[in-house]
C-alpha positions in Angstrom: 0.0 0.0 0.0 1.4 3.5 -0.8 -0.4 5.8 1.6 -0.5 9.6 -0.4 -1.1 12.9 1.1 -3.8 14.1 -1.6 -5.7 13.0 -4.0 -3.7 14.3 -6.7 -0.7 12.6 -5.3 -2.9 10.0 -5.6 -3.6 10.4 -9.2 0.3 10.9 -10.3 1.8 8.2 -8.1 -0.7 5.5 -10.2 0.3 6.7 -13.4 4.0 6.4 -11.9 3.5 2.9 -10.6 1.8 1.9 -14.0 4.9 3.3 -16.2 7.5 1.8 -14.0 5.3 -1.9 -14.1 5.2 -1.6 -17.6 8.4 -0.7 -18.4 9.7 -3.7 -16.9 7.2 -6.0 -18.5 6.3 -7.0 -14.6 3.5 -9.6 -14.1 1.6 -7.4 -11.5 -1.0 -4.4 -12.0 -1.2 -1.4 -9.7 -5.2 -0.1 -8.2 -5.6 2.9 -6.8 -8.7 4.4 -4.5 -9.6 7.8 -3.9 -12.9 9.6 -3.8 -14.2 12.2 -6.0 -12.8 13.7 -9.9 -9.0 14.8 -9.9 -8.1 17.4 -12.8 -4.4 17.4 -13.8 -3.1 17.9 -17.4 -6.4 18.8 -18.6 -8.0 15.2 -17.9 -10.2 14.1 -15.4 -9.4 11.3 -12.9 -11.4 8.8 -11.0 -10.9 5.8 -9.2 -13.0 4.3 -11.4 -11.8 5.3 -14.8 -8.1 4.9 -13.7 -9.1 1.0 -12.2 -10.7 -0.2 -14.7 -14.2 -1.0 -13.0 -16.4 0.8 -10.4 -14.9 1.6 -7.0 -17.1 -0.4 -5.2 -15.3 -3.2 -6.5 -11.6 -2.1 -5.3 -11.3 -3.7 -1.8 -12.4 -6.9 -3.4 -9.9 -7.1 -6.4 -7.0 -6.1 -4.3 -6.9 -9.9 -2.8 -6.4 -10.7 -6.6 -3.0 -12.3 -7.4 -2.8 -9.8 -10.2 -2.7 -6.7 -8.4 0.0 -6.2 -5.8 0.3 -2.8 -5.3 -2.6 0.0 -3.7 -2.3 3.5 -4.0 -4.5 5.6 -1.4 -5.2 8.9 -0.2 -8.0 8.9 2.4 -9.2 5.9 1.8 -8.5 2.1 3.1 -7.1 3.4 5.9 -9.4 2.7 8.6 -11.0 -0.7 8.6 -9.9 -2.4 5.3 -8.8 -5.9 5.9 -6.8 -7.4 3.6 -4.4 -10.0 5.6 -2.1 -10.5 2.6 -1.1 -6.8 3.1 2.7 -6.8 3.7 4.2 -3.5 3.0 3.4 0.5 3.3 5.4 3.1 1.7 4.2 6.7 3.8 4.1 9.8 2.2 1.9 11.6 4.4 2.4 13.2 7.6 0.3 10.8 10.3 -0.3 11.4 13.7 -2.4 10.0 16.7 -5.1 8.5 15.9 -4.9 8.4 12.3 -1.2 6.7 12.5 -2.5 4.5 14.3 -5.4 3.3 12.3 -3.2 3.3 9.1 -0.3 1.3 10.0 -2.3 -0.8 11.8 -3.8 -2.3 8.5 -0.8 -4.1 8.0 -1.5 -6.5 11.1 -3.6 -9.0 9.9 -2.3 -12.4 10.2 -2.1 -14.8 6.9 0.0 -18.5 6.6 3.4 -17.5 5.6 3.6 -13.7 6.7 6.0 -14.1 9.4 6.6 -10.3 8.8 6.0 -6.5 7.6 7.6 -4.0 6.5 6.7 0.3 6.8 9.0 2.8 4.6 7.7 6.3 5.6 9.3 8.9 3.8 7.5 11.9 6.2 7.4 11.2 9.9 9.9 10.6 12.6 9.8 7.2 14.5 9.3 8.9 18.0 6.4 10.8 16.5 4.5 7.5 14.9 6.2 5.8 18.5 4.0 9.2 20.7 1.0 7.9 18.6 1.1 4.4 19.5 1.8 5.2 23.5 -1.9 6.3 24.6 -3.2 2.5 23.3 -0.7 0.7 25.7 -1.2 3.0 28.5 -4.7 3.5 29.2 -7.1 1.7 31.1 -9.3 0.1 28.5 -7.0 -2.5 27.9 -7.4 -3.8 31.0 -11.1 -3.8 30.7 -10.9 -6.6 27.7 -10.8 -6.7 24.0 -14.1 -7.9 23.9 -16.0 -6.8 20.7 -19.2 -6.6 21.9 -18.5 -3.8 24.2 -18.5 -1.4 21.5 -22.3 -2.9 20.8 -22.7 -2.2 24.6 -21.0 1.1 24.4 -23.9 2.2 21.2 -26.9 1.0 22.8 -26.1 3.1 26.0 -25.4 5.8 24.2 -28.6 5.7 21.8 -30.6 5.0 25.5 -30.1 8.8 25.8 -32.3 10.2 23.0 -30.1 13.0 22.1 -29.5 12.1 18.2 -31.2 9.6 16.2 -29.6 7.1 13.5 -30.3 9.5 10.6 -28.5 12.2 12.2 -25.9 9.7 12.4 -25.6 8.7 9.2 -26.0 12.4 7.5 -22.6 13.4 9.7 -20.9 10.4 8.3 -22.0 11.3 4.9 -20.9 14.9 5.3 -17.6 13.5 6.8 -16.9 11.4 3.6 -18.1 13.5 0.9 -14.9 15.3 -0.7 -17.4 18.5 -0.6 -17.9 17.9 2.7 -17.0 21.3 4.9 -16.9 21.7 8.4 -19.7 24.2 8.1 -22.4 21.3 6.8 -21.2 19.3 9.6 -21.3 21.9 12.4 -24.8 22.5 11.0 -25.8 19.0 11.1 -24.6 18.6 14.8 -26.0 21.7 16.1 -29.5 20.4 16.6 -28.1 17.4 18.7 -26.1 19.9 20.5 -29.9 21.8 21.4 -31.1 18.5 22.4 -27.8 18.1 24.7 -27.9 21.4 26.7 -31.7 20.4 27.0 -30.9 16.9 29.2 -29.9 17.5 33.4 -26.3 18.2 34.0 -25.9 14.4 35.5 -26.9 12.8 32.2 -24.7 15.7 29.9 -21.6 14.3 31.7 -22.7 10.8 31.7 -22.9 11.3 27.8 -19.9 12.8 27.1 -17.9 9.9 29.5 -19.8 7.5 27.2 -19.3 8.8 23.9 -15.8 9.5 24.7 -15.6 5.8 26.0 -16.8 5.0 22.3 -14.6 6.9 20.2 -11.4 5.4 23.0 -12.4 2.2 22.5 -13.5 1.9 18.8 -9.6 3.4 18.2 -7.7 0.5 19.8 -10.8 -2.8 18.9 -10.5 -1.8 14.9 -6.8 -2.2 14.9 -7.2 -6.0 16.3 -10.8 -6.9 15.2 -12.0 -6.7 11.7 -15.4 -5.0 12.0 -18.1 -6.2 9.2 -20.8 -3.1 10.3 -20.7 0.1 9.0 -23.0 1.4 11.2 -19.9 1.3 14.0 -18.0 3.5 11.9 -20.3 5.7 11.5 -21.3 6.1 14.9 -17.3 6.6 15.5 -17.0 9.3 13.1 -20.4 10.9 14.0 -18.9 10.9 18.0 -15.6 12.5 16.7 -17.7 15.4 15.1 -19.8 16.0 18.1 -17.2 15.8 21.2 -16.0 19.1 19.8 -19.5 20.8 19.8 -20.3 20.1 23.3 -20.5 22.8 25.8 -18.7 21.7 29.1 -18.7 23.3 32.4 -15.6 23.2 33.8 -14.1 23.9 36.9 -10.6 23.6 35.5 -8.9 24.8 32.2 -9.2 22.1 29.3 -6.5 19.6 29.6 -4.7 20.4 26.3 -4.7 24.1 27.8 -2.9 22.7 30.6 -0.7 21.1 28.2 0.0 23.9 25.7 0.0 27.1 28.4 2.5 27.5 31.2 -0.2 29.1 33.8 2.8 28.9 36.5 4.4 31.7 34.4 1.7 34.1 35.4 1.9 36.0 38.3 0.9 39.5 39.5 3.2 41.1 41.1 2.7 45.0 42.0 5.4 47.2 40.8 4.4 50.7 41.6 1.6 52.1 44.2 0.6 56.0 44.6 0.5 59.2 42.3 2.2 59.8 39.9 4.2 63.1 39.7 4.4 65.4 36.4 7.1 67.8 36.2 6.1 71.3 34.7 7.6 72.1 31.4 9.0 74.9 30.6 9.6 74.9 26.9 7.2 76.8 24.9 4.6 74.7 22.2 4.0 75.8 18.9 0.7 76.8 18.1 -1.7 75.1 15.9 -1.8 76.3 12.2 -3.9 75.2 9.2 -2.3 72.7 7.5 -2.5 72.3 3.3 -5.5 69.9 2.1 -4.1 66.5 1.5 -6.1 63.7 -0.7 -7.8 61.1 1.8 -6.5 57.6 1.1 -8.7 54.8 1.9 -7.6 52.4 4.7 -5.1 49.9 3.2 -6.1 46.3 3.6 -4.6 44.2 6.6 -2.3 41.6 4.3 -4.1 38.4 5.4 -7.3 40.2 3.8 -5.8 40.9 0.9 -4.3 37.2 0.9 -7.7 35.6 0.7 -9.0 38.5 -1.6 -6.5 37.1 -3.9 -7.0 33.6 -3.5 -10.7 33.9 -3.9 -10.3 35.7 -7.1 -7.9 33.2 -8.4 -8.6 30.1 -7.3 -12.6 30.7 -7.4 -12.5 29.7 -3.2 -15.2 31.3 -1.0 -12.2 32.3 2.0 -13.7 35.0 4.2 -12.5 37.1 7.4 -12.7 34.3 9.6 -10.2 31.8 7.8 -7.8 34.5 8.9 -7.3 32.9 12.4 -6.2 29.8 10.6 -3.5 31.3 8.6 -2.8 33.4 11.4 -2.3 29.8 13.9 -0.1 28.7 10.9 2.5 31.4 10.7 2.7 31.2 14.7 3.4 27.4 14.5 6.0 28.1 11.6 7.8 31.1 13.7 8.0 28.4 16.9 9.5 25.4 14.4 13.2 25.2 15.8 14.7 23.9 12.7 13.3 26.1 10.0 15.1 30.0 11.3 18.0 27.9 10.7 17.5 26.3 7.2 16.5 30.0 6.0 19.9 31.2 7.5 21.7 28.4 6.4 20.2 27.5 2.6 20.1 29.5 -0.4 16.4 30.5 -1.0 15.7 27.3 -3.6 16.6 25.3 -1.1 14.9 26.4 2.2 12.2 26.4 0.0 11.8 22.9 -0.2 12.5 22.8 3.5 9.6 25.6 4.1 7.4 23.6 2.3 7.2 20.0 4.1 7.1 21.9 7.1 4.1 23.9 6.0 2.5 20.3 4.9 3.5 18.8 8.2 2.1 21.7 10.4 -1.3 21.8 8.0 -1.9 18.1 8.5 -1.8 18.6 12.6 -4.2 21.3 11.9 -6.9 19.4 10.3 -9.5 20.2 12.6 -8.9 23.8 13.0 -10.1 24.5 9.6 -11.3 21.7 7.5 -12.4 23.4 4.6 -8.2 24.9 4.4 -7.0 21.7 4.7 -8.4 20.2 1.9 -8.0 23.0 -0.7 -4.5 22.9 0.3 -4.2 19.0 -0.7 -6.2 18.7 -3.1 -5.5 21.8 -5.6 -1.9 22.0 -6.5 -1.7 25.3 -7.8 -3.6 26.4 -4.7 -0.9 24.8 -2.5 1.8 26.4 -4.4 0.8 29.7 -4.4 -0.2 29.7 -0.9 3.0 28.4 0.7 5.2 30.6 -1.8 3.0 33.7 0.1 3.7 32.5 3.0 7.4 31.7 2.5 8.3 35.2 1.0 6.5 36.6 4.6 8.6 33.9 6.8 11.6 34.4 4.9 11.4 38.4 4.6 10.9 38.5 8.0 13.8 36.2 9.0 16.5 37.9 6.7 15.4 41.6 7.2 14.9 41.2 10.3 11.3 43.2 9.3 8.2 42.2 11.2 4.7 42.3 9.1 1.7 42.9 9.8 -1.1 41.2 11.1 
């Protein structure tokens, strides 16, 4: 399996693969999955048209001795189970849960695969290592691998009446469509959320406990279980989407606040007390005078406005004020990445370039959730991704070698 970051990598790895196989007249065929059209070159791509026969027939002729090699970008990477799987080749940033899930396709058991085998071209071992920790640490392992429970886990959580199986599956839809935006699925939970903040505060933290139990416990079960019921994975996506919308009362900060914010560094401390004394002046002002008529300029726009302005206008997007925040999150993880100052200082500008870039990739996957709809335009349009990243690499590298701060 060769595990892409886009679609479009997608797309370009197959036709790769498929030159390379025939080139050396080898007796094996290449498939690759991936949802949606895909426009490079001025053709359109499916997974169909590129395969050979409709999609929903992909899973199924990969355990064909024919084809030996699967080329993925979003897809097959949670519950596909194919035991003859042997090898990954990664070229995609992974993390938690998702790094999990992915690699973990290669551990199905079959006579005579004493082995695998993962080539990852994009993360570090102690980050894919971090991902894997959580599962070994906590305590639903020691409450049994038991499959059922997550059957247990979905009855007690529909015994609450707060969303009902359509709801369900619309989120999972939303979720899976490549026009899928975090907008339709904030919609499509905010009714549940009513029917949440409607329940006793007893029950609202009894159903968060159980729905994170579900999402928990549905991570670590589909890495060892091969589940048969889509309704499971639904339900695990759908729980994904709504932990995020639920309002907590907390008498503590957020853990990942905790995490990310050093309270201790805050302190008040009192460093004056009493009036403060003016001294009288004693050289003389100029009085006011009229002043010549100058032309009134209108206010300039703030850069990231005129950023998404231009992106909009290009690229046909829909970008408005608010998407600022995310670019905004993404040039403060940039200025705290250790390694990069030094790769500008270091590189001629070609070359930290390239650097500037998988960083930017790395740091955009991590931010998934903060802005969905970002995410994907950045994967899946490579002109989009290009021009973006070269804006924000002329900012980051101005600002590094001038030594001149911009705007915000």
């Amino acid at each position: 399996m060769i595990v892409t970051r886009s679609r479009l990598h997608a797309v370009r790895y197959k036709l790769a693969v498929d030159q390379y196989l025939k080139e050396h007249s080898a007796p094996c065929k290449a498939l690759v999955a991936f949802s949606g059209t895909v426009r490079d070159g001025g053709k359109d791509y499916t997974e169909a048209n590129m395969n050979g026969f409709p999609e929903t027939q992909t899973a199924h002729a990969f355990g064909r001795d024919e084809y030996r090699f699967l080329v993925v970008a979003n897809k097959f990477q949670t519950g596909f189970d194919q035991p003859l799987l042997h090898t990954m080749y990664v070229d995609k940033k992974l993390g938690g849960v998702h790094a999990v899930q992915t690699l973990s396709r290669l551990n199905r058991i079959h006579p005579g695969k004493d082995e695998t085998m993962v080539l990852d071209f994009t993360n570090d071992a102690s980050e894919i290592q971090k991902a894997f920790q959580p599962y070994y640490e906590t305590t639903i392992l020691s409450e049994g691998t038991d499959p059922n429970l997550l059957y247990d886990r979905q009855t007690q959580l529909a015994d609450f009446h707060v969303y009902t199986d359509d709801e369900v599956t619309q989120v999972a839809a939303i979720y899976y469509d490549p026009k899928g935006t975090q907008d339709k699925l904030h919609a499509a939970v905010e009714p549940i959320v009513e029917r949440y903040k409607e329940t006793s505060a007893e029950e609202q933290a009894e159903f968060r406990s159980q729905l994170n139990d579900y999402i928990r416990l549905y991570a670590f079960l589909s890495q060892v279980v091969t589940f048969t019921d889509p309704d499971l994975e639904k339900l695990y996506v759908f729980a994904r989407v709504l932990i995020r919308k639920l309002p907590v009362d907390r008498e503590q900060l957020p853990l990942e606040i905790q995490q990310n914010v050093n309270m201790d560094s805050y302190r008040l401390q009192r460093t004056h007390n009493g009036s403060l004394a003016l001294e009288r002046g004693t050289t003389p002002l100029t009085p006011m005078a009229s002043q010549p008529t100058q032309q009134i300029i209108p206010d300039a726009q703030e850069p990231l406005s005129q950023i998404l302005q231009a992106l909009n206008e290009r690229f046909g997007t829909d970008f408005t004020e608010d998407d600022k925040v995310f670019i905004r999150q993404l040039e403060e993880h940039l200025e705290s990445h250790t390694g990069l100052e030094a790769s500008i200082r270091v590189n001629p500008p070609e070359n930290a370039r390239l650097t500037f870039e998988h960083v930017v990739h790395d740091q955009v996957q991590e931010m998934i959730d903060a802005n969905f709809k970002f995410y994907k335009q950045i994967t899946d349009d490579e002109d989009f991704s290009a021009h973006f990243i070269g804006w924000l690499f002329e900012r980051y590298y101005k600002k590094k070698t001038e030594g001149d701060g911009v705007s915000q």
